[in-house]
N, C-alpha and C positions, 0 to 999 in steps of 0.2 A: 642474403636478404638485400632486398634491393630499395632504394627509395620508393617507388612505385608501390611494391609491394608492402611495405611498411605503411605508407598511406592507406591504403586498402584497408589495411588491417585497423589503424588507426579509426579509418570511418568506418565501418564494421560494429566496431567497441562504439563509437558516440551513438550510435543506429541504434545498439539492442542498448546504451545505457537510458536513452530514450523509452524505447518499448517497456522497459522495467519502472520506470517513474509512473506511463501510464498504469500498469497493472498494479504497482502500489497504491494507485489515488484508487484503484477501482475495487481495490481489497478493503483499505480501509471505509469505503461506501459501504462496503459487504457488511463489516464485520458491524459496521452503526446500524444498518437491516436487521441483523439479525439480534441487536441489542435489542432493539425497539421491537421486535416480534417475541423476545421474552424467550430469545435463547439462552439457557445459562451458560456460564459465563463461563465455567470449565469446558461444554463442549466447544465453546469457541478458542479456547486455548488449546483443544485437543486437535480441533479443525486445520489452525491453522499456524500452529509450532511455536506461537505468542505464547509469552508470561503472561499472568493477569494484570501486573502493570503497564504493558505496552497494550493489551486490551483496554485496561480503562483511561488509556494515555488517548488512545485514537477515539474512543467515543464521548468523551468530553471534549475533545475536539471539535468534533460534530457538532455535538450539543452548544459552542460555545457559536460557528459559524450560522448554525441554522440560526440563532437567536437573533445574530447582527440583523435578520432581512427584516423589514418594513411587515 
């Protein structure tokens, strides 16, 4: 392994650790969608490999940012 290549790889890993923060912000949008459409709350644990604590961690979340807007 060479410098070169070790960089590569290094931005590679910063690149998809990027694309995964995006697809995090965009799940947890999902998963406040689908609170607020009156999906229960086990299929949403079932959906998407969450505890119901980390479900109702993300959608009070939501609920705490949407409140801040004017």
């Amino acid at each position: 392994m060479d410098k070169r290549s070790l960089a590569q790889f290094a931005q590679r890993f910063r690149e998809a650790e990027q694309r995964a923060e995006v697809l995090r912000q965009e799940l947890a949008v999902a998963i406040q969608q689908a609170d607020a459409d009156d999906v229960p709350q086990k299929d949403i644990c079932e959906a998407t490999g969450y505890t119901r604590q980390q479900v109702r961690r993300i959608v009070l979340a939501g609920e705490n940012t949407s409140s801040d807007e004017p």
